[in-house]
N, C-alpha and C positions, 0 to 999 in steps of 0.2 A: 121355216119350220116353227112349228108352235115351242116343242122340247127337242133338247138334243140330248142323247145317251152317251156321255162319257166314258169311258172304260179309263181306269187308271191305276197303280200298284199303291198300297199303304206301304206306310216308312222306305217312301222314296222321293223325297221331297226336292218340288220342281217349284219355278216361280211362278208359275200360274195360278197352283194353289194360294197365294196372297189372297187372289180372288175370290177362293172357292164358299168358304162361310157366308161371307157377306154379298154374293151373287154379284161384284164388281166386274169377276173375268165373262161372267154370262150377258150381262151388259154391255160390255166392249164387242163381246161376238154379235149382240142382237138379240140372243132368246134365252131361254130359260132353260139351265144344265141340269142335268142328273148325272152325278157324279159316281160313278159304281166301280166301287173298288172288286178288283178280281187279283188271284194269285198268280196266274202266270199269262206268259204270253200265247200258250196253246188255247188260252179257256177266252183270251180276248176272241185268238181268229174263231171260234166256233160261236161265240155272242156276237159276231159280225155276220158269219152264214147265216145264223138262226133267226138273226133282226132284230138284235133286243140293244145292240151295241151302234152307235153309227161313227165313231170315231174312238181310236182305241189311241192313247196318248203314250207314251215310251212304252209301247210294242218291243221285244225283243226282233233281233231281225232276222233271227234262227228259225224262230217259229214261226217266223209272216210268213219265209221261205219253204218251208216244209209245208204250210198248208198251200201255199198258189200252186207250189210242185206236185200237189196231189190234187190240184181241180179246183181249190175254191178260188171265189171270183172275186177278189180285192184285189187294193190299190194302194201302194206305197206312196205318199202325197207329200213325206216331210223328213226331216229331222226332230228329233226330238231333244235329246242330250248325245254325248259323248263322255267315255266315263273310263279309261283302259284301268287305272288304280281300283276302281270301283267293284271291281270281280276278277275274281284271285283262287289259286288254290294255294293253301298252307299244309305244311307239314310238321310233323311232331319236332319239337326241336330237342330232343334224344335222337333222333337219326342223324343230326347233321347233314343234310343235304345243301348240295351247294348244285350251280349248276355243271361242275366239273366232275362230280362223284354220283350224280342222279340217276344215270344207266346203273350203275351196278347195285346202288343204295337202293332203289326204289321197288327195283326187281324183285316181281312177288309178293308186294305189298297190296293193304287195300286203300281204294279210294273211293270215298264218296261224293257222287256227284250229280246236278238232275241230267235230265237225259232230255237230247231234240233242244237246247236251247245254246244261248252263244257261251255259256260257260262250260259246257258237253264242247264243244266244237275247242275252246280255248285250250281245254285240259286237253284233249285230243295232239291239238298239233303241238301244244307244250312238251309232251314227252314223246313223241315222234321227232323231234327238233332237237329234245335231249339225250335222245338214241335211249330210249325205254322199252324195254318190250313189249309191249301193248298186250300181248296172248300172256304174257306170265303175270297182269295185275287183277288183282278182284276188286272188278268194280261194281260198287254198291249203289240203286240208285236213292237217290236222296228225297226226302217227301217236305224238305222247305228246309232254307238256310238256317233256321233255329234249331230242330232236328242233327242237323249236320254238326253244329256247333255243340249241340250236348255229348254227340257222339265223339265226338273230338275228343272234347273233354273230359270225358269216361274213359278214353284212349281206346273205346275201341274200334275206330280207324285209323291210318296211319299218316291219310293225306284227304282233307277236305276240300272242297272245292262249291264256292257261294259266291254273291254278291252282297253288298252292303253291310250292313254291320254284324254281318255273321262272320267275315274274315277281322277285323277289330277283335272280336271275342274271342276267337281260335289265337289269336297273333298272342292276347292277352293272358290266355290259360298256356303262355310256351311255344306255340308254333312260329316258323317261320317262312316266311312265302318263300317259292322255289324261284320265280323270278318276276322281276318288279311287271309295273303294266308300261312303265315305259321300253323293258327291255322288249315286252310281247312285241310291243310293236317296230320297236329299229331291227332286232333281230331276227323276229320272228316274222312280222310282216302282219300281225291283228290288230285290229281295232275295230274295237268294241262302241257298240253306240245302239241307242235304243230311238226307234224310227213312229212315224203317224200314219197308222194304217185306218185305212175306211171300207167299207163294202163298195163293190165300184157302181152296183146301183144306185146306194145314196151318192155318187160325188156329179152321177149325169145327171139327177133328179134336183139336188139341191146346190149346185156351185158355189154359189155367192155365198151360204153356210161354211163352206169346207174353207173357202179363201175366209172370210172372215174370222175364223178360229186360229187359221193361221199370221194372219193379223195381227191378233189380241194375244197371242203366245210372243209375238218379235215384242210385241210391246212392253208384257210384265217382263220377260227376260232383261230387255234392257232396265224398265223401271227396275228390278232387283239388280243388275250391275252397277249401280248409281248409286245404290242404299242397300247392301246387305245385309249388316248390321239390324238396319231397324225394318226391314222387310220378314226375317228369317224368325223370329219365334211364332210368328202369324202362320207362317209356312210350316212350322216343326210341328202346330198343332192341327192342321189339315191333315198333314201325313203321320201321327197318330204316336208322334215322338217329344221326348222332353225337350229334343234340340234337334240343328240341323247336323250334328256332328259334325265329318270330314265330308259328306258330300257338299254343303256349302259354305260351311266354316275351316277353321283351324287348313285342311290341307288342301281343301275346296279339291274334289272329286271329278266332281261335275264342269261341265263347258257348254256351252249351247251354243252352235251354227249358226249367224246370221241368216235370212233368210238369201241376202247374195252369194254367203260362203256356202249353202247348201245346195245355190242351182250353180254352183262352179264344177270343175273337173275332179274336183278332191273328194265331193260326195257323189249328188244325182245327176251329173253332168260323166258319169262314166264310171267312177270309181266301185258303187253300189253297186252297179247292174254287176259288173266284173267279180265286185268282193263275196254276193251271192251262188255265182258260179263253182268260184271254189270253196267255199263252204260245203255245200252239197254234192261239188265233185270228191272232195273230204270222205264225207257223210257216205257216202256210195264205196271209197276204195278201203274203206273200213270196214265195208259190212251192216252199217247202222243202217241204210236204208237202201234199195234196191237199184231205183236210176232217177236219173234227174235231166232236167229238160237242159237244152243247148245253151236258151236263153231266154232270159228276167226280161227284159226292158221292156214288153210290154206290160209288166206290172207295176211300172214306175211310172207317175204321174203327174208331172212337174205344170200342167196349166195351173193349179190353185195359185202355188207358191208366184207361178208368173202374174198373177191378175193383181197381185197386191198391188196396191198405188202410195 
């Protein structure tokens, strides 16, 4: 391909953006990116239907799923990060909420949250896990983590629910997360990770493209594990921040899947197809959305990742 269409999130800083100003990471792929920053993972899948998108970079995996469950014809092709710290819901810290008093503390409360994505899905099983009554909360939906975080901080919700440095901000104005992103996952059983979707007409059309992106992602990933330090302000100014904060500094947020830990059992060798299922079987026993299909796996795609050499 002559150009490839990028899809990617601002102030979410990945190592590949090292590459992104100076056209290095386009040059390891082969051709010439256009990088287009979009807000969410809904609006990536619909600029993959529409063809303006041909690879969507840390895709939520809420929304890849939500759109294949309703017809569209992509292809889950990757990993992208892992982040469970990284999207959080906080709560006023005049409630005290712990995870021992959350059922009765919470009850009745509002929460802001977006809706259709893995933080929707997190907060979900979070307080179903913490025996919340799900029909007694007003949940508000949320129109961007910045929004959420003001409204925090006017106090007029009681419980936010974001990713990135809109939990920092809430934590900072007095909130306290209800529970860590390590407990989501030993207790709760979530993990959170944001995926590389493609339309699956570009990945029969162009292969050798879609493998070589993935490529050139193992590559800066590790060139950034080697030198973070002097990689990450190159990075914090692609993704349109004064630094990398906690996603690659100070608490380092973020993780990134080799490309063999990704075709192992723990990701797209099983785990994904599965972790899809109950997502949406979630999604459906909640009421959020209607039905959902038996099974994912054939929206998962693992030749790219296999042709790497």
């Amino acid at each position: 391909v002559e150009e490839l269409n990028v899809a990617y999130f601002a102030e979410w800083p990945t190592p590949n953006q090292y590459g992104q100003a100076d056209g290095s990471f386009g040059d390891a792929v082969g051709t010439k990116i256009n990088w287009i920053p979009l807000s969410s993972g809904g609006e990536m899948a619909e600029a993959m239907e529409a063809g303006s998108v041909d690879i969507a970079y840390s895709q939520g995996l809420t929304p890849f799923a939500n759109f294949v469950n309703s017809g569209a014809d992509l292809k889950l092709v990757g990993i992208a990060v892992a982040y469970a710290e990284a999207d959080n819901c906080v709560a006023q810290g005049s409630l005290g909420v712990t995870k021992d008093n959350a059922a009765e503390v919470l009850a009745g409360k509002t929460v802001m949250t977006p809706f259709g994505n893995v933080t929707h899905y997190k907060m979900l099983s979070m307080m179903e896990y913490l025996g919340v009554d799900l029909n007694s909360l007003n949940i508000v939906q949320a129109e961007g983590g910045a929004t959420t975080a003001a409204a925090f901080e006017a106090g007029d919700i009681d419980v936010g629910c974001a990713f990135g440095g809109s939990i920092v901000n809430m934590q900072n104005a007095g909130g306290n997360l209800i529970m860590t992103g390590a407990e989501h996952e030993s207790e709760v059983g979530i993990f959170t990770y944001d995926i590389i979707g493609i339309p699956a007409k570009f990945g029969e059309e162009h292969p050798e493209t879609v493998t070589a992106f993935l490529k050139a992602t193992q590559e800066f990933n590790d060139a950034w594990a080697a030198d973070p330090e002097g990689r990450n302000p190159t990075i914090a100014s692609a993704a349109g921040m004064a630094d990398v904060g906690n996603f690659l500094g100070g608490d380092v947020w973020f993780s990134f899947p080799s490309v063999e830990e990704q075709l192992s059992a723990d990701w797209l060798g099983g785990y994904v197809q599965n972790n899809i299922k109950e997502q949406l079987a979630t999604f459906v026993r909640l009421g959020q959305i209607d039905s959902a299909l038996d099974d994912f796996s054939s929206f998962i795609d693992t030749s790219y990742l296999e042709a790497i050499e």
